[in-house]
N, C-alpha and C positions, 0 to 999 in steps of 0.2 A: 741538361739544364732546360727548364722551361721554357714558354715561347719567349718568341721574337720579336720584337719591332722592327719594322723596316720605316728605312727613311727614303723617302724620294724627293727629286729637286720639287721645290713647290716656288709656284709666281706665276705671275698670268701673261700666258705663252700668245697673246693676240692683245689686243689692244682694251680699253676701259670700257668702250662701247661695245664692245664684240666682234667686232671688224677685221673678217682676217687680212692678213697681208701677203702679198707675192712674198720669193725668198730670190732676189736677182742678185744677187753681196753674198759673199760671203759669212758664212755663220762662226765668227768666232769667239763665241760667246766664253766665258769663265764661266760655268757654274760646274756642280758635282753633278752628277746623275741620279746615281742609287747607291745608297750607303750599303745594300743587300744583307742579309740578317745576322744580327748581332745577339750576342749570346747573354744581352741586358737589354732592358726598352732603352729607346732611343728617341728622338724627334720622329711622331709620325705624320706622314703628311697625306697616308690614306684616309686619317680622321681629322682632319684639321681643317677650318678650330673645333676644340671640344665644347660640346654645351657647358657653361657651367652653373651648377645650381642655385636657386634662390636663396637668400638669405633666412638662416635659422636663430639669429642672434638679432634680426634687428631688421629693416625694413628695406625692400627690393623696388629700387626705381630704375625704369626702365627706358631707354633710347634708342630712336628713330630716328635720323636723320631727313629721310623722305619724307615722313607721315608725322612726325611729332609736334607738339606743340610747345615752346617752353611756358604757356598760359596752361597748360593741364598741371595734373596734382605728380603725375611722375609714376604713380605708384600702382598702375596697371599695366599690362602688356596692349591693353585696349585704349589708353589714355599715356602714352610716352611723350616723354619731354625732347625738344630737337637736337641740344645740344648737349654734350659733355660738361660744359662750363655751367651750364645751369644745375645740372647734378652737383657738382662741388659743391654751390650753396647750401644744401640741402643735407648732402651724407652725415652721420653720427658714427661713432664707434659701431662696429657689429654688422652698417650696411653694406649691402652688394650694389650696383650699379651694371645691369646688363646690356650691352651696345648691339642691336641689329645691324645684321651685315649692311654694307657700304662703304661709302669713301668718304670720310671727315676729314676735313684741309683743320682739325685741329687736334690739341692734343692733350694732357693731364698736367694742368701744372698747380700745385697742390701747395706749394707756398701759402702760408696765411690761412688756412681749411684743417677742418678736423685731422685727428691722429684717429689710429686703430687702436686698441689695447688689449692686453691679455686675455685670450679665448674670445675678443672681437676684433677682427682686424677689419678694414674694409678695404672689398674686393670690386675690383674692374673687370668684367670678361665679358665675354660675346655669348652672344644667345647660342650659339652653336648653327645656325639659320644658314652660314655663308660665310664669308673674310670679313672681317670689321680691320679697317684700313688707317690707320690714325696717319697722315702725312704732314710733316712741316715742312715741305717746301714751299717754295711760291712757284704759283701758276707763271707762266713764258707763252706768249702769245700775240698776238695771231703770228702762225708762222707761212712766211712766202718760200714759195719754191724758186731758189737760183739757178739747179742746173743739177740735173739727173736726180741724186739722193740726195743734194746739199739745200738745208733750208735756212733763211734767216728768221730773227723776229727780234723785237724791241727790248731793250733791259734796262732797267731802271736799278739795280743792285748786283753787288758784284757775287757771281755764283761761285761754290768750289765745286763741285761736280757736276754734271749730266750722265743719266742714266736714260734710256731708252730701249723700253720692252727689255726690263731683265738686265741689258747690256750694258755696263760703264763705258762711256768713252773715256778718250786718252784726249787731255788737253794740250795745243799745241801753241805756240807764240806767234804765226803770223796765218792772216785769213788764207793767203794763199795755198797750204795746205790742206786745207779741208777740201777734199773733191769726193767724187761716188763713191763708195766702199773703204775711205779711208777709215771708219770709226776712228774720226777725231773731232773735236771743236777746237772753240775761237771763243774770246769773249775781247770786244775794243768797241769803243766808237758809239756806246749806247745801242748796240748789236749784238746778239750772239747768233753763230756760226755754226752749223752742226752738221754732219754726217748721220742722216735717220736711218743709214741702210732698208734693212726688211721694212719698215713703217714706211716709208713712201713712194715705193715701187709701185708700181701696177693700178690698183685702183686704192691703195692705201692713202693715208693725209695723217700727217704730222698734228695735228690739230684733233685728231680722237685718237693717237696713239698715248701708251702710258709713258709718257716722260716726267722725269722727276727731277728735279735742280736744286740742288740742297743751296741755302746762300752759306757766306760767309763770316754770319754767325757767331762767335766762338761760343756764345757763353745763350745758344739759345735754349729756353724753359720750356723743350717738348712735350716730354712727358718727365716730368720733375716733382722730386717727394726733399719734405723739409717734415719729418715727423717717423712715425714708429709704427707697426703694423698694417703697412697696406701690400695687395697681392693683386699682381697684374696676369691677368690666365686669357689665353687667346684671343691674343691682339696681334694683328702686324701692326708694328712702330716703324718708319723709315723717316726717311728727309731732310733728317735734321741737319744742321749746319753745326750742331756741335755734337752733342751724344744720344743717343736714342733715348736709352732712361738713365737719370745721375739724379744724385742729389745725395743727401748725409740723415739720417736714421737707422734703426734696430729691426730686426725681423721683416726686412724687407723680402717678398718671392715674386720670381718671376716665374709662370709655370707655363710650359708651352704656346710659348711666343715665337714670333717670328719678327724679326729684328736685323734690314739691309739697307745699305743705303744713305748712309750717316756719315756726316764729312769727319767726324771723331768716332768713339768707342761705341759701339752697339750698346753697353751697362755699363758705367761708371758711380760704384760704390765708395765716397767720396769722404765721408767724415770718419775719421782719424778716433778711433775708438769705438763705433760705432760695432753690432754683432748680428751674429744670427742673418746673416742675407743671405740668401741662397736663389741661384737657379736652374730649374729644372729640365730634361725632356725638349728644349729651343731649339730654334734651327736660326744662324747664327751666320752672316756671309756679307761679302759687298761693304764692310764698312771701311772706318779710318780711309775716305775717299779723297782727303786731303794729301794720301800717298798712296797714291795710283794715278798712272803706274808708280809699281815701288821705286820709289828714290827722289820721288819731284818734289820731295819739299823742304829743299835746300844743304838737306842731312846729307844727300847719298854717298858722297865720298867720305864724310867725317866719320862716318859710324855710327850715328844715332838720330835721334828729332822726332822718333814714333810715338804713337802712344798707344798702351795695348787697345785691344777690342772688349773683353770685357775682364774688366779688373776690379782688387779690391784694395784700395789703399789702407795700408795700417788698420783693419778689420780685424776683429776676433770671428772665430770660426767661422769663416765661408764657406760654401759650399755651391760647387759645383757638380752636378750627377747629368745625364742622359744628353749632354748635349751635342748638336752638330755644330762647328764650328771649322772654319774653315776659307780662306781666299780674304782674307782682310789683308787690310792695306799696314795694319800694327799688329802688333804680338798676338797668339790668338786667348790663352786663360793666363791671368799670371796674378798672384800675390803678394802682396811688395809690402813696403814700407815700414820706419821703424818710430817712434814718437817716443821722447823721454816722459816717462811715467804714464804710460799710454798702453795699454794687454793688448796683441795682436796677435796675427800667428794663426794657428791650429787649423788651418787650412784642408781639406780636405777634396779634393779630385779627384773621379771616379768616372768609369762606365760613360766616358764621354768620348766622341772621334772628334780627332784635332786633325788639320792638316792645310795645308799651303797656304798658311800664314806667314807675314814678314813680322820678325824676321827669325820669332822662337816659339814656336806653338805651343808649349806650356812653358811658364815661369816662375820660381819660388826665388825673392832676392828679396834680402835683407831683413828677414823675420824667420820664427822656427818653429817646430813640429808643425810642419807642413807637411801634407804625405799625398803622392799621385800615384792610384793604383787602378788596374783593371781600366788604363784607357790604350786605345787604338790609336795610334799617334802617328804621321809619316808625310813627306813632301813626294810630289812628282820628279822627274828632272826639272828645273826652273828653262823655262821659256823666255828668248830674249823679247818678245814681244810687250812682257808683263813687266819690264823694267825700264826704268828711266832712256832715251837713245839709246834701246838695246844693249844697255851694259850689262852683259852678263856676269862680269867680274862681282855685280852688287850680290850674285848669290851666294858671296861667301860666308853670309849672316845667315845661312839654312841651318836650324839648330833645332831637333827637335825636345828637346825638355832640357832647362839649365837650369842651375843652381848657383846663385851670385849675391853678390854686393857691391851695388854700384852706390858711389858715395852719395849721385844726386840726390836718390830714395830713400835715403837716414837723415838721422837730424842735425847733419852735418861737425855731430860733436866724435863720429870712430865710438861712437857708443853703437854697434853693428849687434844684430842676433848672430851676424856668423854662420848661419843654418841650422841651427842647436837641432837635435833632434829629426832634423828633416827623415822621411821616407819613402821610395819609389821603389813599387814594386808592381808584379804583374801585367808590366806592360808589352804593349808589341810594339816597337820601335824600328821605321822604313824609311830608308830613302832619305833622310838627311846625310848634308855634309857634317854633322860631329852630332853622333845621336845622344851622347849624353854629354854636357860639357861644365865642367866647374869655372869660373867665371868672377873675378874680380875687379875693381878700377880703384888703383886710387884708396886703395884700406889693407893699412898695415896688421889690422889685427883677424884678414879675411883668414878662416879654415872650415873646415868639415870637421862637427862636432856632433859626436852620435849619429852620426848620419849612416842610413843602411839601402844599400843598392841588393836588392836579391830579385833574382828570377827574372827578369826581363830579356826578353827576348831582341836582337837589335841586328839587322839588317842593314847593309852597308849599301851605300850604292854601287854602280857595274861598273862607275866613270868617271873621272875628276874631271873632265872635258864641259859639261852642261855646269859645271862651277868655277868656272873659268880657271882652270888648272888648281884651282889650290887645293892641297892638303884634306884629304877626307879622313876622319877619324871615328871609328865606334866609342870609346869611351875618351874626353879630355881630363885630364889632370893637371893641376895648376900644383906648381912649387910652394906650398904654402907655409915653408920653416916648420917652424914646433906648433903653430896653431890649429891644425887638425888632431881629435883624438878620438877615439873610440869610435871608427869609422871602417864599416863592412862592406866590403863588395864582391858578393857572394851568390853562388848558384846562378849564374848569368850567363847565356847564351848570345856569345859575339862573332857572327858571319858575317865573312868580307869578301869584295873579288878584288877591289885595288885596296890603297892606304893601308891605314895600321888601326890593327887590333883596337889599340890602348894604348896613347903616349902620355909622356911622365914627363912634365917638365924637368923632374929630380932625378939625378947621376943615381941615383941607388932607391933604397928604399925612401917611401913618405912618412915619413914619423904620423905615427897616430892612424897610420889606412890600411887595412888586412884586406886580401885579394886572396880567394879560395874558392873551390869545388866549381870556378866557373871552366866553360867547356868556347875555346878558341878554335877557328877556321877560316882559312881563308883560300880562295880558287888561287888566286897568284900568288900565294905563298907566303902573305904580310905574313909579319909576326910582330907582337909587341915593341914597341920601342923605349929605353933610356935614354933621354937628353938627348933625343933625335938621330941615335946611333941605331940604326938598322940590325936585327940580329939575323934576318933572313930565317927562311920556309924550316918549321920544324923547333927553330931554337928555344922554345920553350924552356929548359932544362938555363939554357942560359941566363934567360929573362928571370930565372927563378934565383938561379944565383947570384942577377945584381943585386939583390935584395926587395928587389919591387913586388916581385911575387908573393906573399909572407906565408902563405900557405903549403903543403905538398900536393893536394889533391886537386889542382887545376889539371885539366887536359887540352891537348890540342887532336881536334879527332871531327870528321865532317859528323854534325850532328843529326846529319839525311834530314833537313826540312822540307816540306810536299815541293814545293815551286819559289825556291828566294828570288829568282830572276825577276818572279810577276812584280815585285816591289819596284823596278827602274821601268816599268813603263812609262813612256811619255803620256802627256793627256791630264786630263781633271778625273775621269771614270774614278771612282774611290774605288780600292783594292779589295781584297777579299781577304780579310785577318787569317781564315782557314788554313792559306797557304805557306802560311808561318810557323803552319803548325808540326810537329816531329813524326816521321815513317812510323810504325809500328814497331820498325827492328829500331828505331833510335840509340842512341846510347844513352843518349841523354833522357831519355826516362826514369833514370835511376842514377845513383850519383850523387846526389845532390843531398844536402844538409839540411835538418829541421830546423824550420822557425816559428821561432814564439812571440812575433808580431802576426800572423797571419797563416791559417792553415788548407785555405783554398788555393785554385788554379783561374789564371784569367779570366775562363768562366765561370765562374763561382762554384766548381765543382771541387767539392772536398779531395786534399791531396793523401790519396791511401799510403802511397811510397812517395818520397821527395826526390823529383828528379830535377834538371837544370831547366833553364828557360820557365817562359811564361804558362808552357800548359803544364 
């Protein structure tokens, strides 16, 4: 396959002024590292941002925050206007808008301002110069030093997060805990409270460190679009108190962005019919700050209260391609929604790396022909650090791609898509507690309809221990009576070291679901389960005969993958897809049955023989 893009962490590792910092604290930062090469583009952050070009449909104004005037005409690089908001006034169908690097405390809100339209959309991006910073938070200041790393300073509004240099703190309920290296804060008393660690060590100050304090917000108009064709291309968006970018329009694009730091969704695609939004090649992290750590916002024992990172409500064809996503405090890509007399659905995800999102890093519920293919998908072990008082039991929502109907997300009439059509294929699937899981609440009429599982590759974890004992599963099945039909799940490579295979809620077979030519293992000996009846190491032949198997050509047979252990490292490091991939003597090379949805390999390399798994 062709080149590569590599993704590397990007964010600015010293302070807004340049200023470096001692490191006296401890560095326990969350982020990824290096996404290391991917066999599609991906977020790069060696070229980021990318210049983007002038407008060829219509006319190119320009901004400067340092140097601009909003009394110039706009329309030179020698004559820039200062602000963003000034440019609104002014755009038409077809113009562009280019932003010099800097840090603008504002942001796009496009309510009441021209639309794009067909073969003229209007574009926002950066000159390519440097970072163009769009922030909505509020400034917090001046801040006093109490006592070692702990500073105070004045607040006039209630915040949901602090971030400082990169790092989210963890908010805590009384001033007393906040000491040196705690990474926590405090907000009471017309004060907030904070642990600066590295930013105020040594000859560092709080006061030129990059801190960001997203308020309280819900419903703040960031970067906000109320119209149809416009395209946001290298910007970082952060700070928001509610979503980085939302709003309800058609052919909306986001093309290599960077987007952290938001007390809600990174993109929230909002209006219910709305198409064509798509985005591309982002690096995607730190948001839904309103749960982080996971669990603090009042959900954590019910089972719910997230909201994804970025999503597309009851949308016709979205599109997601190249992106990094990952460490959000809600879902990380997901699809949703159903509207009576409303086209939604046709979902497309791809060639994107998802990972340690709460609490499902990809999601397709309650709409159909959705299809996730060719993405890198997987969790660390969860950290009790990154959850509510260390509750590690909250890990039990580790799920790496579901397939659902939860009632809230319909239009409450059991008028469901059901899944009609869904399809996941080609993917790598690590390191969750249930790597694939069917998933309903509350809808009696939930099944798998057309739906086809092939070739996915799906790595188990090594330990039910870092998920607080419960149940680890490579595929879930829900009992879903006669409502499932014409439902494939085929040519799929599932390696375990503890849990089960694939449980079945259903004593026998699942009406309406065929299971064939996939290739089962596991080190401790799972095997399959029916209705939670254990068949033990090898039984295959049994599992076949409760009826759950439907096919004859599954096997149980180690598939010799390069390194499946690499997948339960602890840590953020993102893994290395490579090692998912099959020996040369595999078995699973061959095996495996033609399909006439799709005739490549994860990498997009044409498949000459059909064998099992993702490559």
């Amino acid at each position: 396959m062709g080149i590569v893009a590599v993704f590397a962490f990007h964010g600015n590792s010293g302070t807004v002024d340049g200023s470096a910092n001692a490191d006296h604290c401890q560095d326990n930062r969350e982020v990824g590292a290096e996404v290391g090469k991917m066999p599609w583009p991906v977020f790069d952050a060696a070229h980021y941002p990318p210049s983007v070009p002038a407008s060829i449909t219509g006319i190119t104004y320009y901004v400067d925050g340092a140097n601009g005037n909003n009394s110039n005409s706009g329309t030179t690089a020698t004559a820039p206007l200062k602000t963003i908001a000034r440019s609104l006034r002014l755009v038409a169908a077809g113009d562009t808008v280019l932003i010099k690097r800097g840090f603008y405390r504002e942001g796009i809100n496009l309510n009441g301002h021209a639309s794009g339209t067909t073969g003229k959309p209007i574009t926002f991006g950066s000159y390519g110069d440097g970072e163009v910073i769009l922030d909505g938070s509020t400034k917090v200041g001046p801040w006093t030093q109490v006592d070692g790393t702990v500073w105070s300073a004045p607040i006039a509004f209630a915040p949901s997060a602090v971030v400082v240099n990169e790092v989210p703190l963890k908010q805590v309920t009384k001033p007393s805990k906040v000491t040196s290296c705690s990474g926590v804060w405090y907000v009471g008393g017309g004060y907030i409270i904070a642990d600066m660690g590295t930013s105020s060590v040594g000859a560092g100050d709080p006061n030129h460190a990059d801190i960001v304090v997203p308020n309280s917000v819900e419903d703040q108009a960031h970067v906000f679009f109320w119209g149809n064709y416009y395209t946001f291309k290298g910007l970082t968006i952060r700070g928001s108190g509610s979503n980085g970018i939302w709003g309800q329009g058609s052919h909306i694009t986001v093309d290599s962005c960077v987007i952290k730091f938001n007390g809600k969704a990174a993109i929230a695609f909002q209006g219910a019919g709305d198409s064509d939004n798509v985005v591309l090649t982002s690096h995607i992290y730190h948001n839904v700050l309103a749960n982080w750590p996971r669990g603090n916002n009042g959900y954590d024992q019910a089972g719910g209260g997230w909201p994804g990172t970025l999503t597309w409500f009851a949308n016709l064809r979205p599109l997601a391609r190249g992106n990094v996503v990952h460490m959000n405090g809600g879902e990380g890509i997901a699809s949703y929604g159903t509207v009576n007399g409303v086209q939604s659905g046709h979902a497309i995800f791809e060639q994107n790396v998802v990972y340690d999102n709460w609490s499902v890093n990809i999601y397709f519920d309650n709409q159909a022909n959705d299809t996730a293919r060719n993405n890198f998908i997987f969790n660390h072990p969860p950290s009790a650090a990154n959850f509510i008082n260390g509750d590690t039991s909250l890990a039990k929502y580790s799920v790496c791609l579901m397939l659902a109907d939860e009632y809230s997300s319909s239009d409450g009439t059991n008028n469901h898509a059901n899944l009609a059509g869904t399809k996941v294929y080609n993917n790598i699937i690590a390191g969750c507690r249930i790597g694939i899981r069917d998933y309903s609440e509350k809808v009696a009429t939930h099944g798998l309809k057309n739906v086809l599982l092939a070739n996915n590759t799906i790595i188990m974890p090594r330990s039910s221990a870092p998920y607080g004992g419960n149940d680890i599963f490579g595929i879930y099945l829900r009992d879903n009576g006669r409502n499932s039909t014409n439902t494939t799940i085929v040519n799929n490579i599932i390696y375990g070291f503890v849990g089960d295979l694939i449980f079945s809620e259903a004593a026998g077979a699942i009406d309406g679901v065929t299971l064939n030519f996939n290739d089962y293992f596991s080190i401790s000996g799972s095997s399959p389960l029916v209705a939670g009846i254990r068949l033990g190491k090898g039984k295959l032949t049994l599992w076949k005969s409760s009826g759950n198997e439907t096919g004859i050509n599954s096997t149980y047979a180690d598939p010799l993958l390069l390194e499946p252990a690499a997948f339960s490292v602890p840590g953020t490091t993102p893994y290395d897809y490579r090692k998912a991939g099959p020996a040369r003597i595999s078995p699973t090379l061959s095996g495996g049955t033609i399909q006439s949805s799709f005739n490549t390999n994860f990498a997009g390399i044409p498949r000459i023989r059909w064998g099992v798994g993702a490559f």
